[in-house]
C-alpha positions in Angstrom: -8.0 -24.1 13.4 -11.4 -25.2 11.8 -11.3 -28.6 10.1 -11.5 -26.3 6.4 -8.3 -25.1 7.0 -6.6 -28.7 7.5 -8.3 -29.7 4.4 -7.6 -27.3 1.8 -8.8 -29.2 -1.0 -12.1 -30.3 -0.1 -12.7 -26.6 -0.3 -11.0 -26.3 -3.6 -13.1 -28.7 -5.2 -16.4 -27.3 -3.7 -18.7 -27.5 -7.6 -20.0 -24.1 -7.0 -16.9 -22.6 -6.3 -15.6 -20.7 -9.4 -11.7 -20.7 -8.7 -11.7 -24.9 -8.8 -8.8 -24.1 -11.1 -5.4 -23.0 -10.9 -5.4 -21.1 -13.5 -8.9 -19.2 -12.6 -7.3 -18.2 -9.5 -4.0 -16.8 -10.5 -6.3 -15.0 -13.4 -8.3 -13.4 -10.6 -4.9 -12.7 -8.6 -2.8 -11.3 -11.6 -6.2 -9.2 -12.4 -6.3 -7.7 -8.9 -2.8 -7.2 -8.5 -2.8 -5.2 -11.8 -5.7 -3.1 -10.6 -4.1 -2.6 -7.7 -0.7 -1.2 -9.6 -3.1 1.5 -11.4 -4.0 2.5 -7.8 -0.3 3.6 -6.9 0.7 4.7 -10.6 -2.0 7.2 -10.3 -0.6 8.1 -6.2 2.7 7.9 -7.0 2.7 9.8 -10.8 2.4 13.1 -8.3 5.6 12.5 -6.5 8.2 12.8 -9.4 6.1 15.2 -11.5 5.9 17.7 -8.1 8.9 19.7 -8.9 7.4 20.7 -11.9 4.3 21.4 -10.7 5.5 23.1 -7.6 7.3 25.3 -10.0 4.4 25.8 -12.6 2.0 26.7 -9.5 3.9 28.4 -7.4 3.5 25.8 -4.1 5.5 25.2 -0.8 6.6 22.0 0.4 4.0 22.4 2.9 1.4 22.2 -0.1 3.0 19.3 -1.8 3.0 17.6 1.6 -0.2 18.0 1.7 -1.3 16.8 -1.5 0.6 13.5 -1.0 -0.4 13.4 2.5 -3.4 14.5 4.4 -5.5 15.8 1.4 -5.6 12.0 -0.2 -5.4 9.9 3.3 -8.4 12.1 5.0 -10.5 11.1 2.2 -9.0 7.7 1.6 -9.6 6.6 4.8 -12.8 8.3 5.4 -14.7 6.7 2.3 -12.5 3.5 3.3 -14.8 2.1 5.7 -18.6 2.5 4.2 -17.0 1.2 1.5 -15.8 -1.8 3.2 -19.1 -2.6 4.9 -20.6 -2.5 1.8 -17.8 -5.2 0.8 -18.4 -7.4 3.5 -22.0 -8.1 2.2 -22.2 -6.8 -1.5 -20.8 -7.7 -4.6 -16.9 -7.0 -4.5 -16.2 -7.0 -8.1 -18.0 -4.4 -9.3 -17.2 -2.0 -6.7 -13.7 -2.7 -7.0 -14.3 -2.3 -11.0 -16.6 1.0 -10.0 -13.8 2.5 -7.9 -10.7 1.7 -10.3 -13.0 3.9 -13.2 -13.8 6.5 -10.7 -9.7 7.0 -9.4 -8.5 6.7 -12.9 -10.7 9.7 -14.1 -9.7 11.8 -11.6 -6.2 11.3 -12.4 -6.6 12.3 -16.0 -8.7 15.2 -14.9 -5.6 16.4 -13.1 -3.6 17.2 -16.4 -6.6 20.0 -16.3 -6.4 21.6 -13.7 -5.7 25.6 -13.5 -4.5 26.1 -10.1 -3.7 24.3 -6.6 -7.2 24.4 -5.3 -8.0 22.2 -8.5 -5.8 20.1 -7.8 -6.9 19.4 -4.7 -10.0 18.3 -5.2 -8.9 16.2 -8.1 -6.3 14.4 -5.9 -9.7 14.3 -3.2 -11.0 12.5 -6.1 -8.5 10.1 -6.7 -8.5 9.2 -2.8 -12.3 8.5 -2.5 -11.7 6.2 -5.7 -8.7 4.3 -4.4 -10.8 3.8 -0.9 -12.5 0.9 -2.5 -9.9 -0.7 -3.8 -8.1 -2.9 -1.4 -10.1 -3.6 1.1 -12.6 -6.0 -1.1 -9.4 -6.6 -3.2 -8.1 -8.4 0.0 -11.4 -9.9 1.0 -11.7 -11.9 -2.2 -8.2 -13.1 -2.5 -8.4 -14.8 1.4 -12.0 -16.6 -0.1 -9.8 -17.8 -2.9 -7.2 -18.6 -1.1 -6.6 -21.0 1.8 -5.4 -19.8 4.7 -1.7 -21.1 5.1 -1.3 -19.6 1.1 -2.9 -16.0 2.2 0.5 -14.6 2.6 1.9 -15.4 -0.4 -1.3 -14.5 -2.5 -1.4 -11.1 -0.5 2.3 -10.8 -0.9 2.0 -10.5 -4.7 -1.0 -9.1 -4.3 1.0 -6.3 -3.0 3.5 -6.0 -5.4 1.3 -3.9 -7.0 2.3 -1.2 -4.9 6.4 -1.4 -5.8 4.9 -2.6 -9.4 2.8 0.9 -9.5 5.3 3.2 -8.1 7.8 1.5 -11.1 5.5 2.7 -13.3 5.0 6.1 -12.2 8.2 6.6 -11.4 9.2 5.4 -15.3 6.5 6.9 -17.3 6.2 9.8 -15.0 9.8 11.0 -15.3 10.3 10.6 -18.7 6.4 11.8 -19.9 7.4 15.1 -17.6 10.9 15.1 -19.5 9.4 15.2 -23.3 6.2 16.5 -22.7 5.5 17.6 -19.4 3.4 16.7 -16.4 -0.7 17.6 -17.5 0.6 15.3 -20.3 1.7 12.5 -17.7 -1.6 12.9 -15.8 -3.8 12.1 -18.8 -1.6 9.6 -20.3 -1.6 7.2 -16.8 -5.3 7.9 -16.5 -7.3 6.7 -19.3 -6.0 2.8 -18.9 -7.2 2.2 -15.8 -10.7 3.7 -17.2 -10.5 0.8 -19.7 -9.0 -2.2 -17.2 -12.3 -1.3 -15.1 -14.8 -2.8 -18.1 -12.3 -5.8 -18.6 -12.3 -6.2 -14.5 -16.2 -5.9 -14.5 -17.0 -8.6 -17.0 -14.1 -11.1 -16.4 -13.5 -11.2 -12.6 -15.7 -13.7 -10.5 -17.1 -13.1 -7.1 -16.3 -16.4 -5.4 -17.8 -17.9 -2.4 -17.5 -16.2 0.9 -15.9 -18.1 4.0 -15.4 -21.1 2.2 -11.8 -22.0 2.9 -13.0 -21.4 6.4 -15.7 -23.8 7.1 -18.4 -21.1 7.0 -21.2 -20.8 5.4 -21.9 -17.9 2.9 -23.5 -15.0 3.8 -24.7 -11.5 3.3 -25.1 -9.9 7.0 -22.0 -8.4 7.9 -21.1 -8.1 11.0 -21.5 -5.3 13.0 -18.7 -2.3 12.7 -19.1 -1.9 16.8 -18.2 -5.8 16.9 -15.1 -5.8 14.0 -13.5 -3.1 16.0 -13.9 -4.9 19.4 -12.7 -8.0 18.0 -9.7 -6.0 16.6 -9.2 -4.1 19.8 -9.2 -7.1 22.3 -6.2 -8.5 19.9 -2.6 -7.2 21.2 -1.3 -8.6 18.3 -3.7 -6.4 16.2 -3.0 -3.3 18.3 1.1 -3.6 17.9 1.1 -5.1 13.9 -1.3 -1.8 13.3 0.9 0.8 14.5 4.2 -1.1 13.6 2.3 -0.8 9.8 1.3 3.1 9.9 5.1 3.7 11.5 6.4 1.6 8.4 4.1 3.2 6.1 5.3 7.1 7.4 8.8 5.9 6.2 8.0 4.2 2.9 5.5 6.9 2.0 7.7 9.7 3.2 10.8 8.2 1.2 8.1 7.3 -1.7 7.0 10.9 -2.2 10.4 13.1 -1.4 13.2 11.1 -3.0 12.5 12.5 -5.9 12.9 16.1 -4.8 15.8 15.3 -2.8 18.1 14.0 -5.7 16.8 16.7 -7.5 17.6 19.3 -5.3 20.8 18.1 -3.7 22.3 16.4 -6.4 20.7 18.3 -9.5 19.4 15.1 -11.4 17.5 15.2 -13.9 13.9 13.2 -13.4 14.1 11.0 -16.3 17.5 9.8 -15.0 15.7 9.5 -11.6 12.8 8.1 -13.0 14.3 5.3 -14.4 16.7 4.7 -11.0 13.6 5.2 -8.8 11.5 2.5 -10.6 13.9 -0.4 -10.1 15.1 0.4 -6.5 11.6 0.9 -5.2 9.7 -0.8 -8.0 11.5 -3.8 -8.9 12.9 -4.0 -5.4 9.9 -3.4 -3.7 8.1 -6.2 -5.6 10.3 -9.2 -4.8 10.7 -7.9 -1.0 6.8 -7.8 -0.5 6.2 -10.9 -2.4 9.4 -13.3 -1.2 8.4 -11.5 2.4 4.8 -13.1 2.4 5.9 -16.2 0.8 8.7 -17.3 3.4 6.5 -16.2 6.0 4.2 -18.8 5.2 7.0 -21.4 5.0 8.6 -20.5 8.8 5.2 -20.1 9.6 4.8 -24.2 9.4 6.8 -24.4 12.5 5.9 -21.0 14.3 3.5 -18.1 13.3 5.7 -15.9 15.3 7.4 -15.7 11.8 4.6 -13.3 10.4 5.7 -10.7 13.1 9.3 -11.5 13.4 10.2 -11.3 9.8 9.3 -7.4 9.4 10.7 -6.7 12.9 14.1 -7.8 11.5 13.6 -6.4 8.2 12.8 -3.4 9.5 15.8 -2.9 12.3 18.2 -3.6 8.9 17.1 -0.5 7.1 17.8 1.7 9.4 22.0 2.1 9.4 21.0 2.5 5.1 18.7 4.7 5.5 21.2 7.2 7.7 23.9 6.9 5.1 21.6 7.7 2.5 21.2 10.7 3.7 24.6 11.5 5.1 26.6 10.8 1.9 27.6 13.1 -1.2 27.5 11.1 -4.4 24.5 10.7 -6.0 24.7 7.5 -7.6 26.1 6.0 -3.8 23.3 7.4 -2.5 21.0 5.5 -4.7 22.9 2.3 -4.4 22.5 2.5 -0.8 19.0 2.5 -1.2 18.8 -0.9 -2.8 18.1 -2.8 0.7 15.8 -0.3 2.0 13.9 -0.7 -1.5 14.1 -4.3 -0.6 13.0 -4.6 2.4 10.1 -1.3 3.0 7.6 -3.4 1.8 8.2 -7.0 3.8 5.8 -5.9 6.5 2.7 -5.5 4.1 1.0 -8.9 3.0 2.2 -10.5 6.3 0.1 -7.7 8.0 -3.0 -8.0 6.1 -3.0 -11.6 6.2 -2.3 -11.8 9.9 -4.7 -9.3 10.7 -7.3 -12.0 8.2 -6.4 -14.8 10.6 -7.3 -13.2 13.9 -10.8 -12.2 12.3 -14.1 -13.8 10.6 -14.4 -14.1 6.9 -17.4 -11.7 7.3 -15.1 -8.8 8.8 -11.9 -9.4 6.3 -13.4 -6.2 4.3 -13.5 -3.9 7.2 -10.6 -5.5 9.7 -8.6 -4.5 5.9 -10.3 -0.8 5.9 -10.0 -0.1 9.5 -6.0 -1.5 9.4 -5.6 0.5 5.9 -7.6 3.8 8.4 -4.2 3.6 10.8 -1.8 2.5 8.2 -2.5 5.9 5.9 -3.7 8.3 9.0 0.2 7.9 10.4 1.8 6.6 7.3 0.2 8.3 3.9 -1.2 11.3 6.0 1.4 11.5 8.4 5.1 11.2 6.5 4.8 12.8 2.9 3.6 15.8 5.3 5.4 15.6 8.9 9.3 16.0 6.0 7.5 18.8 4.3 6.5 20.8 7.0 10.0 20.2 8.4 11.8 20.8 5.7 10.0 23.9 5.2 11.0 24.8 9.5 14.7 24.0 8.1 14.7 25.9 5.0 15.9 29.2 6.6 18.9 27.9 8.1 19.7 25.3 5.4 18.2 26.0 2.2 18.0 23.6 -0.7 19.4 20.7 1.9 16.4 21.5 4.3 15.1 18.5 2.5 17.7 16.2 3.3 17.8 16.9 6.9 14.2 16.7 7.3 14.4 12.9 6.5 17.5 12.6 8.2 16.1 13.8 11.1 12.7 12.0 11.2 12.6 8.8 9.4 14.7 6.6 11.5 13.9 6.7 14.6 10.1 6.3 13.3 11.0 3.0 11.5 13.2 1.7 14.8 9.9 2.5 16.4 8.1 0.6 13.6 10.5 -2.7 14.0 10.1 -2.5 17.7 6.2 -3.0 17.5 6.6 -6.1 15.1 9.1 -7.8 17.7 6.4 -7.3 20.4 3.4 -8.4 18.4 5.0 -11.8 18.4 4.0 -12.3 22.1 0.7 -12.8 21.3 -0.1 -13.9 17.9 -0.3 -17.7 18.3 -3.2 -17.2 20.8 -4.9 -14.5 19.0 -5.3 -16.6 15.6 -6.4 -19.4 17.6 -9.2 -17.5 19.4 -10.2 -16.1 16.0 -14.0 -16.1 15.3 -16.3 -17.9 12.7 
């Protein structure tokens, strides 16, 4: 630990540095955290307008799953780490501003489109956009926060996700409801065209590496040197795939709960909509955020606590996450889903943030892009798509509870598998964030 990080406010008070305040830094926070709701409004808007869709074009679960899934991660990730590189020596604002206007277009062009292969590409769109949001999102938050904060800042940070899916779930269900889903599209789109401007010409680009005790810089690091750094971390290796198994739950339950209650229980989605937006929304919010912020304060006496507190998070969701699927009543159902909406998101800003400590402040942007890469290859690409090609292998024998039984059967055991990761990352990750690099 660098003699920065013991003095926190030395930093703080640095005169060039433009988040002196209090106040400029929770602006810049709130701002990004905003932004970074737009980005899963616009992802998750798709989920409870599919039914309609699927109906309206004709699709298979197999199609949907691919639209949620592969179609966006592929070029999510792909784009994810130029973009990143570009972060970890450019100006992070405006790309952040550039890709918020490009991913919220693209979602309004969706209320266009004719057919599923126009569709497609718009939802291709919207993933190249989102690409360069939260990797220089994250990058500026850790140089305007200190490092035993990072957490908690990346914690609400990430309540733009439950904060985002609220929203979609909300306006989504009840803008399908009155006026249906091309109506939805443009309606969530054209905001986030507008927040783009106000993000461009009101958000600071503060000083890089100065919480750290290094001095600023332009040359990134190479990518061949981010990855080996990464790679020679076990505590990297096991929070990485402990994430993308999380993430192939929470997406998975994200994108088909919808169609499930719908199907097996015949609600309607602006009833859904408004249930759906406070179990994963509102829940989801004060899990990821309370999750990053004790975190920090158990981390005082043992880091282990980054690891350990979404290892036991995720080992208490499972027995909930069986019932849900296993019971009759709809609204027991949803109740049962109030811990799991809880608790999904626990593992997020303790993962970015540890994954910040065990790396330079130069390779934050990329360390963030390649650890989003295997978080939405096995979670975003792998879940929404692994229940709707199952579903659609169980469809013969079952019908309309193919669904059901798809999740049943294969979320889990994935999210033990998840838990198990986190326990084991904690064998390691006191060394590894001491051996971190300048």
């Amino acid at each position: 630990m660098n003699d920065a990080e013991t003095t926190p406010s030395a930093a703080q008070d640095h005169p060039d540095n433009p988040y002196r305040s209090k106040s400029a830094s929770w602006y810049a926070l709130c701002l990004l955290t905003i932004v970074y709701s737009f980005n899963f409004i616009d992802r998750q808007l798709l989920a409870i307008l599919q039914e309609s869709i699927k109906a309206d074009l004709s699709l298979s679960d197999s199609q949907l799953g691919l639209l949620t899934g592969f179609a966006f991660a592929i070029f999510y990730v792909t784009a994810g780490i130029p973009i990143a590189r570009w972060a970890d020596r450019g100006n992070r604002r405006n790309i952040v501003s550039w890709s918020l206007f490009i991913w919220s277009f693209m979602t309004a062009l969706s209320g266009f489109v004719q057919n599923y292969f126009h569709l497609l590409m718009a939802r291709i769109g919207v993933g190249i956009g989102e690409a360069g949001g939260s990797p220089p999102s994250h990058s500026i938050i850790s140089d305007i926060f200190p490092a035993d904060r990072r957490a908690t800042a990346i914690g609400f940070y990430s309540m733009g996700v439950s904060i985002g899916i609220l929203f979609g779930f909300l306006a989504g269900g009840w803008l399908n409801e009155f006026f249906g889903w091309r109506t939805a599209f443009m309606v969530v789109g054209v905001p986030g065209v507008i927040l783009a401007i106000v993000l461009r010409f009101t958000l600071r680009e503060p000083i890089r590496g100065l919480h750290d005790g290094v001095p600023s810089s332009t040359d990134a690091v190479p990518f061949g040197e981010v990855l080996r750094v990464l790679w020679s971390r076990p505590t990297f290796r096991h929070i990485a795939l402990g994430a993308g198994l999380n993430a192939f739950c929470g997406y998975a339950t994200a994108n088909w709960t919808a169609s499930f209650m719908i199907r097996t229980h015949a609600m309607s989605t602006g009833e859904l909509g408004t249930w759906l937006s406070m179990i994963i929304g509102v829940g989801g919010a004060i899990g990821v955020f309370f999750g990053g912020y004790f975190a920090d304060r158990l981390a005082k006496t043992d880091k282990r606590w980054y690891v350990w507190l979404p290892s036991i998070c995720g080992f208490a969701i499972v027995p909930f996450m069986v019932s849900i699927y296993i019971v009759d009543n709809p609204y027991v159902a949803l109740s049962l889903s109030i811990i799991p909406g809880l608790l999904f998101q626990v593992y997020l800003g303790n993962t970015i943030a540890t994954t910040h400590a065990i790396v330079g402040p130069r390779m934050r942007a990329t360390a963030s892009a390649v650890l989003f890469l295997i978080i939405n290859i096995i979670g975003l690409g792998g879940g929404p798509w692994v229940v709707g090609v199952l579903s659609d292998i169980l469809s013969d024998s079952l019908g309309t509870e193919s669904l059901r039984y798809a999740m049943l059967y294969a979320l889990p055991p994935v999210m033990t598998w998840s838990a198990i990761h986190y326990w084991l990352a904690a064998k390691n990750i006191r060394q590894d964030i001491e051996n971190a690099p300048s």
